[in-house]
N, C-alpha and C positions, 0 to 999 in steps of 0.2 A: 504494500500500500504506500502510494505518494502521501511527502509530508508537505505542506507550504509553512512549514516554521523552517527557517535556515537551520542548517547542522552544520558544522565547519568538517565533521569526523565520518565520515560515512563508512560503515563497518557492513561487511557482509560476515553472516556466520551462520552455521550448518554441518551436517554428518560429512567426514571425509568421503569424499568423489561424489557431493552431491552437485558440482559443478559450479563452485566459488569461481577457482580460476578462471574458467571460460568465462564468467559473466563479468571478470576483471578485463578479458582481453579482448574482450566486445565492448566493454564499456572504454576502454582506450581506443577504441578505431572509432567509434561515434565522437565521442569528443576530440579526435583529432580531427576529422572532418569537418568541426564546426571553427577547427583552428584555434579549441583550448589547449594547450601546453600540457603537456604532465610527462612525468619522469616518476623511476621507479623500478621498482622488477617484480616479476612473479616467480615462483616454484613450477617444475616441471617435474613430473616423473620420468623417474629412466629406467628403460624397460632391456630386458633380454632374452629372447628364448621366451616371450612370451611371459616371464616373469617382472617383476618390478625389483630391482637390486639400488635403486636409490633417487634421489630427490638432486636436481640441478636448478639453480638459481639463474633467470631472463632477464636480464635488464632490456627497458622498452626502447635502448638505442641499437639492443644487439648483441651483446657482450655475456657470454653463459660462462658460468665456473660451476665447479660441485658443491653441492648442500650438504650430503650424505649419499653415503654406501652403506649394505651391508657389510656389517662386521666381518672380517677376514680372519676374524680367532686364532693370528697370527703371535700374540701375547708380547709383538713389537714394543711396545713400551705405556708405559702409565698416560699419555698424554691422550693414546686412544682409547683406554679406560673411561680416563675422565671425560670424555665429550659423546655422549653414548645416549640413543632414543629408543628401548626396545633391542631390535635386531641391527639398528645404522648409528654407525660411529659419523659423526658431525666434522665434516671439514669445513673448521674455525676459519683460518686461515683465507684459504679459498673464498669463506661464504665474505669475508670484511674486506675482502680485495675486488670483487666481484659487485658488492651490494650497496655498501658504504657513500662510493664514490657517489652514484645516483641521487641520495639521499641529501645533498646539500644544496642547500635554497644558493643560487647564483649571488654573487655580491651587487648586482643592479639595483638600483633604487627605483630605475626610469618605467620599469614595468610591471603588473602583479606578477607576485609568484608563482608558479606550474605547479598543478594537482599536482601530489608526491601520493603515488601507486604505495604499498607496502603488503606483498602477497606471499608471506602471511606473518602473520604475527603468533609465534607460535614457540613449541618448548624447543626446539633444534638453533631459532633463532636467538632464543635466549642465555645461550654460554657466551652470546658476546656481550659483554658490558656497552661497549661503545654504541654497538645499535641499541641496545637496552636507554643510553644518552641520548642518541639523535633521534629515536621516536620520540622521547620524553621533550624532547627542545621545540619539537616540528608542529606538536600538540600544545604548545605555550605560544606558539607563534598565533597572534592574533588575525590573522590576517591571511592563513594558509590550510588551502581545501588537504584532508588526507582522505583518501580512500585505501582501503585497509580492510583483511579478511582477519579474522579470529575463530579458534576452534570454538568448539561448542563447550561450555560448562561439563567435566569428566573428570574426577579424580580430586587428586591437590590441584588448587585455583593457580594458574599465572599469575602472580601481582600486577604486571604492565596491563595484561587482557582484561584483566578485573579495573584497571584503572581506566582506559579507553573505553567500556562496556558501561560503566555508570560515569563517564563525565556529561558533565552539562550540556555540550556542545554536540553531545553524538546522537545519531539514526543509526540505530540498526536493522537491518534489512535480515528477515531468518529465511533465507534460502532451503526448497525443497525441491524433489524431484516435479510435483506436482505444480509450482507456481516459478519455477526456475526461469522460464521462455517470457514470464506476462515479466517480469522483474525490469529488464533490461533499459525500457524507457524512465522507469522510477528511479533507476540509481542515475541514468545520466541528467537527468532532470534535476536530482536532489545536488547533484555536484555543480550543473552550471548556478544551481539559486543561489550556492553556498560562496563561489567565485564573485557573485553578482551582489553578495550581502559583503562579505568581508575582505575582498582584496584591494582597495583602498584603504583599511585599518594598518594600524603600526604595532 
């Protein structure tokens, strides 16, 4: 359901593979069309043999690194211990080389800022301090649309997803298999009001 209250945050969130990303990556061809800016990246599954062995990070100029792989139970060293989701060991490194760059508002004054995509916000994302930073700065920014997928509520809470999910400024959109396809105009609608409400703010 469209909102006519501006939201600066616009969150999509849903059961894994109910089709967040796609509605992320349709929602950046519309809004490029209409010649809104946005930057950002999405997640990609990586597939083999018909199975899925990890998660690759998109950036919307092009630029793909690894998010995770399955664990190689190679007992290489503590470092892949520590960064570990289930069955996929999280490449850190990769994902802040990769994600990071996207993520910073241009030094311009002269124009509003470019929707910053964030797909996803989620536990893999979360060993990085630094993105853990720059969502937290981009969400303070008065003046800047986020579009942004969050898992659905399961387990021990996110703090960041619990912070974006009851801020003031957020819409959240619950994505299902059933209203997935009617969505599409509601999210980019709710992003140009949100450009059109607060991108002249400081």
């Amino acid at each position: 359901m469209a909102t006519s209250v501006p939201a600066r945050l616009i969150l999509l969130t849903g059961p894994p593979g109910v089709g967040k990303t796609t509605l992320v990556q349709k929602a950046c061809t519309a809004l490029k069309e209409t010649n809104t800016p946005v930057q950002g990246f999405y997640t990609e599954e990586v597939r083999s043999g018909g199975r899925r062995i990890g998660f690759d990070v998109v950036t919307l100029c092009g630029n793909r690194g690894p998010l995770a792989r399955i664990d190689s139970s190679d007992g290489s060293g503590q470092q892949q211990r520590e960064h570990k989701v289930g069955q996929y060991s999280v490449k850190l490194n990769a994902f802040e080389q990769t994600a990071l760059p996207v993520l910073r508002i241009p030094a311009s004054s002269s124009t509003a800022p470019p929707v910053i995509v964030v797909d996803e916000v989620g536990k893999m994302e979360m060993f990085s301090t630094t993105f853990v930073q720059m969502v937290r700065t981009l969400v303070s920014r008065g003046n800047t649309t986020v579009l942004a997928t969050i898992p659905i509520p399961k387990g021990r809470p996110i703090p960041l997803v619990e912070e974006l999910r009851s801020h003031k400024d957020a819409h959240v959109f619950e994505i299902s298999k059933s209203n997935r396809d009617s969505l599409l105009q509601d999210i980019v609608s709710a992003v140009q009001l949100s450009r059109k409400t607060y991108s002249c703010q400081r």
